[in-house]
BAVEXGU-163188 format. One record per residue (C-alpha): residue in one letter; y, z, x; residue number from 1. Coordinates in steps of 0.02 Angstrom, whole numbers, always signed. Last residue first. Example, Ala and Ser with C-alpha at 12.3 -4.5 7.8 and 13.67 -1.06 7.14 Angstrom:
BEGIN
{code=S c2=-53 c3=+357 c1=+684 pos=2}
{code=A c2=-225 c3=+390 c1=+615 pos=1}
//
This chain:
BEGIN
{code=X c2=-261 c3=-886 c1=+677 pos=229}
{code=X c2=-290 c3=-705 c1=+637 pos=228}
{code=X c2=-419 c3=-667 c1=+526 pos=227}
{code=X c2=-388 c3=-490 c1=+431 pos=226}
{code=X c2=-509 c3=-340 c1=+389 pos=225}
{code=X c2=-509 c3=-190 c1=+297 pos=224}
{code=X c2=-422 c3=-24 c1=+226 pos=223}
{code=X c2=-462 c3=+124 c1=+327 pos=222}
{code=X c2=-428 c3=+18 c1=+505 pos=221}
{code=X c2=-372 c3=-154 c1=+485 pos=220}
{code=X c2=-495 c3=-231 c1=+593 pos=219}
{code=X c2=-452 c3=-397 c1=+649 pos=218}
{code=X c2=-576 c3=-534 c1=+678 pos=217}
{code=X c2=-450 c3=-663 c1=+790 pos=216}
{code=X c2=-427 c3=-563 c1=+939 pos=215}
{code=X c2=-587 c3=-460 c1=+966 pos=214}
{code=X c2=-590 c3=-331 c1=+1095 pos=213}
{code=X c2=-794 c3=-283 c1=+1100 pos=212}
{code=X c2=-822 c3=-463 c1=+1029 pos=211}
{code=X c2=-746 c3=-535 c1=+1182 pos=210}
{code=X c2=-738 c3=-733 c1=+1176 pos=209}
{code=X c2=-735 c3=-695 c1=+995 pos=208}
{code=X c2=-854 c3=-827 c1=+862 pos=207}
{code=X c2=-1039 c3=-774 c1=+874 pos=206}
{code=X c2=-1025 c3=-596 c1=+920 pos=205}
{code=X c2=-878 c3=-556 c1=+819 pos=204}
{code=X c2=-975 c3=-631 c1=+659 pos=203}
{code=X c2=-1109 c3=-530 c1=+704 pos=202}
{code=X c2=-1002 c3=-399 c1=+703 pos=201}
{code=X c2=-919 c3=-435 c1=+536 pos=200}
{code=X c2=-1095 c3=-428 c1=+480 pos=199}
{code=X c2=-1129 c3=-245 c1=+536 pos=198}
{code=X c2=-970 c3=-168 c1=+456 pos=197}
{code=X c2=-1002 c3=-257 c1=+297 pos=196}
{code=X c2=-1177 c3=-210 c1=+274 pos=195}
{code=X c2=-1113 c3=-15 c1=+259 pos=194}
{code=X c2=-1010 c3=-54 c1=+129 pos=193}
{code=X c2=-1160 c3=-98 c1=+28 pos=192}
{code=X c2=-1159 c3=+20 c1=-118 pos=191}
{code=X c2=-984 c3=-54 c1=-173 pos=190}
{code=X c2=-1064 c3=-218 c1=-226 pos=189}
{code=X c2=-1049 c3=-183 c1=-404 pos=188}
{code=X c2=-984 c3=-382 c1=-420 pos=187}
{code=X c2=-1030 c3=-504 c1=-300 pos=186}
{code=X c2=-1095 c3=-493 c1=-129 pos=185}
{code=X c2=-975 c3=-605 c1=-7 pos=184}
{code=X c2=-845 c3=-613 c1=-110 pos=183}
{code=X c2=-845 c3=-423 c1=-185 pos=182}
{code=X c2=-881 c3=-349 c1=-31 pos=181}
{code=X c2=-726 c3=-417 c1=+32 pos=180}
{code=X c2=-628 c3=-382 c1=-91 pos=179}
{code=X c2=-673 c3=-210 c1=-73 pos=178}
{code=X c2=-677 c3=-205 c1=+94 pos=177}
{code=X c2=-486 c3=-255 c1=+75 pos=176}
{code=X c2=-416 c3=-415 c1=+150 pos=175}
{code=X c2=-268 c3=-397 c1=+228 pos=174}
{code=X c2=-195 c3=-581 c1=+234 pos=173}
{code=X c2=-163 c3=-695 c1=+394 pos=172}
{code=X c2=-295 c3=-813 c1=+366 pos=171}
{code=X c2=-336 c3=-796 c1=+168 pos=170}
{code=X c2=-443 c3=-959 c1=+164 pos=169}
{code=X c2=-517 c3=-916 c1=+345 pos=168}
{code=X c2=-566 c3=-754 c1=+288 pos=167}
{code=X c2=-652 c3=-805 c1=+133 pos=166}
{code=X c2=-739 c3=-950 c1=+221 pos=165}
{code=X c2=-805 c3=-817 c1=+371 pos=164}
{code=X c2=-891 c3=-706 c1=+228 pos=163}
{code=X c2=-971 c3=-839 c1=+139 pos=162}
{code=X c2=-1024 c3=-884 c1=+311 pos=161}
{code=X c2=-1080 c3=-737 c1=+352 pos=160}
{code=X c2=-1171 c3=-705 c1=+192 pos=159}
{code=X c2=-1257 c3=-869 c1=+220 pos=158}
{code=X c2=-1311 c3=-862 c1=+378 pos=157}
{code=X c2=-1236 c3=-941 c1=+536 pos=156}
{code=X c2=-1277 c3=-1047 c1=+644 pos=155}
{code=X c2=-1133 c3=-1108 c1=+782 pos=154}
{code=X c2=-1132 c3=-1290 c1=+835 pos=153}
{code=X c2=-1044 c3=-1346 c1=+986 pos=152}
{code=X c2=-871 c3=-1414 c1=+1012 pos=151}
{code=X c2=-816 c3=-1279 c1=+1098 pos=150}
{code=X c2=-866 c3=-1158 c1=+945 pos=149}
{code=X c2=-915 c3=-1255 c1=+792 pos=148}
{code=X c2=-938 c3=-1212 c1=+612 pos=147}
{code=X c2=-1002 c3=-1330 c1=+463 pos=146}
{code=X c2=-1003 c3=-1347 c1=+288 pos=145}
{code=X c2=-982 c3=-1518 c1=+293 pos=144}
{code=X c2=-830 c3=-1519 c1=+173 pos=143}
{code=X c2=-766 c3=-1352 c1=+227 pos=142}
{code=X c2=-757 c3=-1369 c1=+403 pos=141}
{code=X c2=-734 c3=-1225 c1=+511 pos=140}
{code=X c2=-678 c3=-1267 c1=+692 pos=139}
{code=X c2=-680 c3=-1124 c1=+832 pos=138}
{code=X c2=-607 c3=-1140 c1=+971 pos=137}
{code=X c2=-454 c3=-1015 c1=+958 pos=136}
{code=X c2=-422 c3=-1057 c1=+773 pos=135}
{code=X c2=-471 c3=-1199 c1=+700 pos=134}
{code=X c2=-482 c3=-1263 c1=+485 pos=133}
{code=X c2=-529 c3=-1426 c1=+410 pos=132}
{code=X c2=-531 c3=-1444 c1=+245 pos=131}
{code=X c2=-377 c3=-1305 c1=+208 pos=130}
{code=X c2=-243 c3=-1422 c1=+201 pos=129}
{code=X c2=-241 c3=-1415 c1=+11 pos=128}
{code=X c2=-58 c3=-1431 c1=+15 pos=127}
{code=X c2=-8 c3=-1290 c1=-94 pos=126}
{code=X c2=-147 c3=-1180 c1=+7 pos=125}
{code=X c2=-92 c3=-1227 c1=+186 pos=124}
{code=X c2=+88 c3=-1216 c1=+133 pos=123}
{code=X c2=+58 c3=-1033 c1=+69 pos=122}
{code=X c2=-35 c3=-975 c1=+230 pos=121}
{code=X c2=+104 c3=-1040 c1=+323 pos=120}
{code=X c2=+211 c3=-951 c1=+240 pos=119}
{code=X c2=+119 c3=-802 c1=+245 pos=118}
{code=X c2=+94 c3=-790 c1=+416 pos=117}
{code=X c2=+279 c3=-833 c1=+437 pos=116}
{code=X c2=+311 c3=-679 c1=+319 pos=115}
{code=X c2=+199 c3=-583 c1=+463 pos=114}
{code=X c2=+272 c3=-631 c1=+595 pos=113}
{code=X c2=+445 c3=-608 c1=+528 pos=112}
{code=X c2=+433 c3=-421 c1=+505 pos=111}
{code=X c2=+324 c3=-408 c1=+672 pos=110}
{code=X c2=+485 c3=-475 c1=+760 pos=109}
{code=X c2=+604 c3=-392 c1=+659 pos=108}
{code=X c2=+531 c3=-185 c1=+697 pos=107}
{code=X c2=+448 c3=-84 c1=+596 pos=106}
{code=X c2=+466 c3=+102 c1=+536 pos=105}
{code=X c2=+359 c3=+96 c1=+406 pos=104}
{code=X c2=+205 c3=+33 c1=+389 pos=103}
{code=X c2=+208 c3=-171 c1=+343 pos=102}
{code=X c2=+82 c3=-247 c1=+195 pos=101}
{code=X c2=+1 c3=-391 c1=+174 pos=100}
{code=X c2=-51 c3=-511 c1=+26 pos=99}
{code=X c2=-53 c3=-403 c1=-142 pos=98}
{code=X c2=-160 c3=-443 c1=-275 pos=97}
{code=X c2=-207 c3=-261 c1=-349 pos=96}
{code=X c2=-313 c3=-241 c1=-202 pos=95}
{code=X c2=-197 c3=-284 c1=-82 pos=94}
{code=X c2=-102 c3=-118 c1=-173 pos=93}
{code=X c2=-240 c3=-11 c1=-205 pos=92}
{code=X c2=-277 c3=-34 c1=-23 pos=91}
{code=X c2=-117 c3=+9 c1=+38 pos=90}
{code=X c2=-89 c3=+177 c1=-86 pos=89}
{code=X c2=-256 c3=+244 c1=-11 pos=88}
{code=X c2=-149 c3=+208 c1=+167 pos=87}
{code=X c2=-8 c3=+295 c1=+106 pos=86}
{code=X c2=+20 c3=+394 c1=+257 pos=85}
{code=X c2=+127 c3=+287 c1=+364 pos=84}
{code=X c2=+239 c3=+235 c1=+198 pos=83}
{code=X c2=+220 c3=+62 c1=+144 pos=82}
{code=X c2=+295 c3=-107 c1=+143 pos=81}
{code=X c2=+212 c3=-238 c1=+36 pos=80}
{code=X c2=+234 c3=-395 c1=+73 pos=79}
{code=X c2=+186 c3=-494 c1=-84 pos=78}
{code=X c2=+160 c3=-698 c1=-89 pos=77}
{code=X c2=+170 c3=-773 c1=-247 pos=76}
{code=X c2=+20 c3=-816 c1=-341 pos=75}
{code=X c2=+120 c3=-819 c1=-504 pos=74}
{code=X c2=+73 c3=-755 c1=-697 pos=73}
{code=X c2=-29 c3=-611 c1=-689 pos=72}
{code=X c2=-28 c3=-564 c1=-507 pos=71}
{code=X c2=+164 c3=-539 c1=-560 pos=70}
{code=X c2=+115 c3=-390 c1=-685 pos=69}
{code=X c2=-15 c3=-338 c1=-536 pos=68}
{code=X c2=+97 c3=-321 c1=-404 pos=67}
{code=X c2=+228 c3=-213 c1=-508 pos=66}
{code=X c2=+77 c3=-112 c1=-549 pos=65}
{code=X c2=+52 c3=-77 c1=-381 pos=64}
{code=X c2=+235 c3=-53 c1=-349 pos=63}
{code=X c2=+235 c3=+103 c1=-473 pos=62}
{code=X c2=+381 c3=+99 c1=-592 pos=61}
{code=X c2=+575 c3=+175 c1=-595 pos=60}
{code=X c2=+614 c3=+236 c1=-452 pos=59}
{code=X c2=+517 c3=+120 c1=-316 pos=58}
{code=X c2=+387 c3=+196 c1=-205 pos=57}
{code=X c2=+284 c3=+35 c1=-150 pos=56}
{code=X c2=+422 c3=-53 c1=-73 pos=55}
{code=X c2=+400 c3=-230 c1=-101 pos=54}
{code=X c2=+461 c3=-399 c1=+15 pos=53}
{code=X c2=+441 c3=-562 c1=-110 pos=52}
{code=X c2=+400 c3=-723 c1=-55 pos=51}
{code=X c2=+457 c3=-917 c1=-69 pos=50}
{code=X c2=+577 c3=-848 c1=-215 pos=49}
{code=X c2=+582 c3=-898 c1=-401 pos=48}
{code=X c2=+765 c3=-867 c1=-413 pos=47}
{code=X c2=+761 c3=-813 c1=-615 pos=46}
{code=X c2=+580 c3=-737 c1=-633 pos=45}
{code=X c2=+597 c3=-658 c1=-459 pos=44}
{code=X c2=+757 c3=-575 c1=-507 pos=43}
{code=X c2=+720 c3=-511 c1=-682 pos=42}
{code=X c2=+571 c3=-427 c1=-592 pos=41}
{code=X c2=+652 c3=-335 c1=-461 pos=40}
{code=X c2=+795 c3=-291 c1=-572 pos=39}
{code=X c2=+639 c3=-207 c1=-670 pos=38}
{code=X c2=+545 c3=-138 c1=-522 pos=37}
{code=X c2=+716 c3=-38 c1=-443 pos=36}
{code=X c2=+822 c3=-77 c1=-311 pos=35}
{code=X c2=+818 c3=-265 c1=-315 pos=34}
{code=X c2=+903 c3=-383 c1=-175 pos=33}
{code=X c2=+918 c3=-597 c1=-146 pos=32}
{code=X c2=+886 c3=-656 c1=+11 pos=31}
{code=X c2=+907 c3=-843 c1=+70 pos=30}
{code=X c2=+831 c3=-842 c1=+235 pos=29}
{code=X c2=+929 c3=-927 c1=+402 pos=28}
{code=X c2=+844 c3=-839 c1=+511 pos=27}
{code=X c2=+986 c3=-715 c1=+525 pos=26}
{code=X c2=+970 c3=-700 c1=+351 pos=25}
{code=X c2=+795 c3=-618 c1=+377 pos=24}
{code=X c2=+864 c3=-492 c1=+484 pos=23}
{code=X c2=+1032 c3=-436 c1=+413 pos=22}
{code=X c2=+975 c3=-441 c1=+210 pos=21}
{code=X c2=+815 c3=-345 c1=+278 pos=20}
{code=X c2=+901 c3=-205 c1=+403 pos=19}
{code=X c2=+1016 c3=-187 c1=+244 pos=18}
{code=X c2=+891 c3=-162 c1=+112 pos=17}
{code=X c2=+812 c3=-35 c1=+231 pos=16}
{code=X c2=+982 c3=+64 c1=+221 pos=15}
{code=X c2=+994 c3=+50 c1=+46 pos=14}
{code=X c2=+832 c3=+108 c1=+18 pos=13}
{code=X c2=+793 c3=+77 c1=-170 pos=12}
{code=X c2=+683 c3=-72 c1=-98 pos=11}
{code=X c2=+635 c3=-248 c1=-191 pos=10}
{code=X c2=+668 c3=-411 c1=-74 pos=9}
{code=X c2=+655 c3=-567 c1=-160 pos=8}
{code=X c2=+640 c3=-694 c1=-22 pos=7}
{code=X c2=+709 c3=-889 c1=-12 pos=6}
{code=X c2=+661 c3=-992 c1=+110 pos=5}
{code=X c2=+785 c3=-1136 c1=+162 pos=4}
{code=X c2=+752 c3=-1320 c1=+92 pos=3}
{code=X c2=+698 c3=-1422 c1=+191 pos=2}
{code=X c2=+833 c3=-1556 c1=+279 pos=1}
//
């Protein structure tokens, strides 16, 4: 049998704690709790979890900077969950190395979508099972450098690409437009946020069925985009 997932979950919300402890156990999760950064901390060191679920506003330190003392030693998988009107407070977040984050309220079902996302995302990158890589119809492979839709070849240029690759190797992550930027363009690349907007639509173009309602190329609006397998 595998071994069942285990999840840190760090939120001085009792209540919240509780939805989490009753939903993810009910899917047979191992969950272990932390109300403040520091418990938080001592228990990811000791369980070493599959993922960890973070509330940004914690009591005793900022949740971004809880990301980015773990970003320094593990590439563990962070949930973040955030207020409806932090969005600034999302984006420093993913880009201080975290993988996703939930608005509160939400439901179970898109609460275990998205650790499933990560999961799998996780597997795919311990493995190495990223050579080859479909969603929809469309096949991106790494080793040849190479995308096809139905079989047949798609061009496109290099920034595209570059900017396709980093999506498909994060599939399921908020990516910033920062981080974006910063893959496709390099460092100091803020100036040309305007050049992101326009490739990701020639991305749409070439790889949705319906670039005007795009289900793979996901905008995640004020913060960035996400690839949905």
């Amino acid at each position: 049998m595998n071994a069942p997932v285990r999840i840190v979950v760090i939120e001085d919300e009792k209540a919240i704690r509780r939805f989490l402890r009753m939903t993810l156990e009910a899917e047979g999760i191992v969950v272990a709790e932390a109300e403040t950064g520091r418990e938080g901390l001592a228990e990811i060191g000791m369980r070493r979890p599959d993922l960890v679920i973070l509330d940004l506003g914690l009591p005793d330190m900022d949740g971004v900077e809880l990301i980015r003392q773990l970003r320094a030693w593990t590439p563990l998988p962070v949930l973040v969950l955030s207020a409806r009107s932090d969005e600034a407070q999302k984006v420093d977040a993913l880009d201080a190395g975290a993988d996703d984050y939930l608005t509160k309220p939400f439901g179970s079902s898109e609460l275990m979508a998205r650790i499933r996302a990560q999961l799998r995302r996780r597997g795919a990158d311990d493995g190495e099972a990223d050579a080859v890589f479909r969603f929809g119809t469309i096949v991106v492979d790494f080793p040849a450098r190479t995308v096809t839709r139905d079989g047949a070849p798609v061009h496109l240029t290099p920034i595209e690409y570059k900017l396709l690759a980093v999506l498909v190797r994060n599939a399921g992550k908020v990516l910033t437009h920062t981080q974006l930027l910063r893959e496709a363009w390099g460092a100091g690349s803020a100036e040309r946020s305007h050049y992101l907007r326009i490739y990701m639509g020639h991305l749409r173009q070439k790889l949705e069925t319906d670039p005007a309602r795009p289900v793979h190329i996901l905008t995640e609006t004020g913060v960035g985009y996400r690839l949905v397998a």
